[in-house]
C-alpha positions in Angstrom: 0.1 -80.4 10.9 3.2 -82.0 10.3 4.3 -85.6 10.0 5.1 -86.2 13.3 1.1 -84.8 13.4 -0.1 -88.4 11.5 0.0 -91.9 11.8 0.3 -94.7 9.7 -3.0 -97.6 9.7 -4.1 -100.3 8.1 -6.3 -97.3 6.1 -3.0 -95.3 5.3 -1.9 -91.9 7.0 -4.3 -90.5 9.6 -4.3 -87.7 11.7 -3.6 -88.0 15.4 -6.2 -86.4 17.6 -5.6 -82.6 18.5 -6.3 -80.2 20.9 -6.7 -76.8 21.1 -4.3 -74.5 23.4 -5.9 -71.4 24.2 -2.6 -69.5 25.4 -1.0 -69.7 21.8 -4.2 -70.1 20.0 -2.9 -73.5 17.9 -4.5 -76.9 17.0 -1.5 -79.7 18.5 -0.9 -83.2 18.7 -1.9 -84.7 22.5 1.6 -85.4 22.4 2.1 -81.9 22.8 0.5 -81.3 26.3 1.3 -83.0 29.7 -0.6 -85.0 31.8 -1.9 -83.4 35.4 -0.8 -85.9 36.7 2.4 -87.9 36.2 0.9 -91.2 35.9 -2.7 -90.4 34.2 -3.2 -92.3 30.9 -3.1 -90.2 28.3 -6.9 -89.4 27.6 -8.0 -85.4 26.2 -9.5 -85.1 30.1 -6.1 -85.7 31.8 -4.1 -83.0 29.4 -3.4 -79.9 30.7 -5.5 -76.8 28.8 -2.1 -75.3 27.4 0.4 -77.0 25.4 3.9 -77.4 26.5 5.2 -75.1 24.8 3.3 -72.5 27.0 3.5 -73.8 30.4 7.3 -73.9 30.0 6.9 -69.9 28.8 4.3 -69.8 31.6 6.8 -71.5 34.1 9.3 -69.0 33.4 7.6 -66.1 33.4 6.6 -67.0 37.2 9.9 -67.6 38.1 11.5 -64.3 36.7 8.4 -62.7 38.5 9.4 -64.8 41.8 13.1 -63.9 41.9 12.2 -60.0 41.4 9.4 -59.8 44.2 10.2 -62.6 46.8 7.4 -64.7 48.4 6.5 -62.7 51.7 6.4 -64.4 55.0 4.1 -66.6 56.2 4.7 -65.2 59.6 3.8 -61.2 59.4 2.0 -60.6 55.9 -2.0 -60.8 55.3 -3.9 -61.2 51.8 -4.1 -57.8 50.4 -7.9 -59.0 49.0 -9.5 -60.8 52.1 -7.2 -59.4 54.4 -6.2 -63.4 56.0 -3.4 -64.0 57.3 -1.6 -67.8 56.6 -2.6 -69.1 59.9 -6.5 -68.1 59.8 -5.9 -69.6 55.7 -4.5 -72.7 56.9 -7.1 -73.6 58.9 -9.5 -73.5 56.3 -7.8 -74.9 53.1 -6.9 -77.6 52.1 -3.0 -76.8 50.3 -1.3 -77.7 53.5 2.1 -78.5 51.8 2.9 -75.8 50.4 3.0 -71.8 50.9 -0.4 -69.7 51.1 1.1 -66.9 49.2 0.3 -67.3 45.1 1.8 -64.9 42.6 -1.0 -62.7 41.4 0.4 -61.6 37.8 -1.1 -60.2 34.7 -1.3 -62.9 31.9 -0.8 -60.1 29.2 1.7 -58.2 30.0 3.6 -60.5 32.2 3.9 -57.6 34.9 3.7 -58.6 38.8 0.6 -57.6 40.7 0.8 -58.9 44.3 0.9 -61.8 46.4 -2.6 -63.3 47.0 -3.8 -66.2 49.4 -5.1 -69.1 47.0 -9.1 -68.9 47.4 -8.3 -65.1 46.3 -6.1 -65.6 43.3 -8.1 -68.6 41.9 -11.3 -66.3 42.6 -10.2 -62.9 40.8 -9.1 -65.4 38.1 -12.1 -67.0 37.2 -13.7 -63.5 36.7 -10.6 -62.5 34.0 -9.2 -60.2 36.4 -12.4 -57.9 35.7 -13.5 -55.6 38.0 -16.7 -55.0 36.8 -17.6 -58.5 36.6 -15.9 -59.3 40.3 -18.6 -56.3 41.2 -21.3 -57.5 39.6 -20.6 -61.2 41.5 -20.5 -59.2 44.9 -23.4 -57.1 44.0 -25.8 -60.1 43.9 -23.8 -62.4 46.8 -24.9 -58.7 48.9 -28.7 -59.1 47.3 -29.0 -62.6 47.9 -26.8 -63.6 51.2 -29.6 -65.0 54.1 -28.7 -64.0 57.2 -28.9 -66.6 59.9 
């Protein structure tokens, strides 16, 4: 912590309240993250999870990634994991102002994977990337699906 960390009170120097990025692995002041969105009062639920630090690293790293392997067309390309193409996508989502086509990336070693609809990158990412687990999940979606 430094003093920029603390606060002066009635009951002398206190510590602001911190929270805990899990990209760079540090304790920071809320001062430290951004809100989601631009006019959201500064409460611990309307912070972003990383600091800003990282999301400007983050940031970067995307755009480096976007100007080596340009965004495919909307018009002739298909999700390499669900095999959608952006009309069929969107018709059933929701981001209608903006492209289909996320940047599929590995957090680690920053290298460039693919470009993925949405549903698919946000998916694969809330297994870690993990093929076993991702099996696993379709393993018991396959044991458990009703059929109508």
């Amino acid at each position: 912590m430094t003093d920029k960390d603390k606060q002066f009170t009635l009951y002398g120097w206190q510590d602001l309240p911190t929270r805990h990025c899990p990209d760079c692995g540090l304790d920071k002041a809320l001062s430290e993250f951004s809100a989601r969105e631009p006019n959201a009062l500064r409460t611990n639920k309307s912070l972003r999870k990383s600091c800003k630090a990282c999301e400007r690293h983050k940031t970067q790293v995307r755009k480096r990634l976007e100007a080596l392997h340009p965004r495919p067309s909307e018009s002739d390309y298909v999700c390499p994991c669900c095999g959608r193409d952006a009309g069929t996508i969107r018709q059933l989502d929701r981001w209608h102002d903006r492209s289909v086509w996320v940047l599929h990336h590995c957090h680690r070693t920053e290298a460039f994977i693919d470009w993925l609809c949405n549903d698919c990158n946000i998916g694969i990412g809330r297994f870690n990337d993990d093929p076993i687990r991702i099996m696993q999940a379709a393993e018991y979606v396959r044991k458990t699906h009703l059929t109508d």
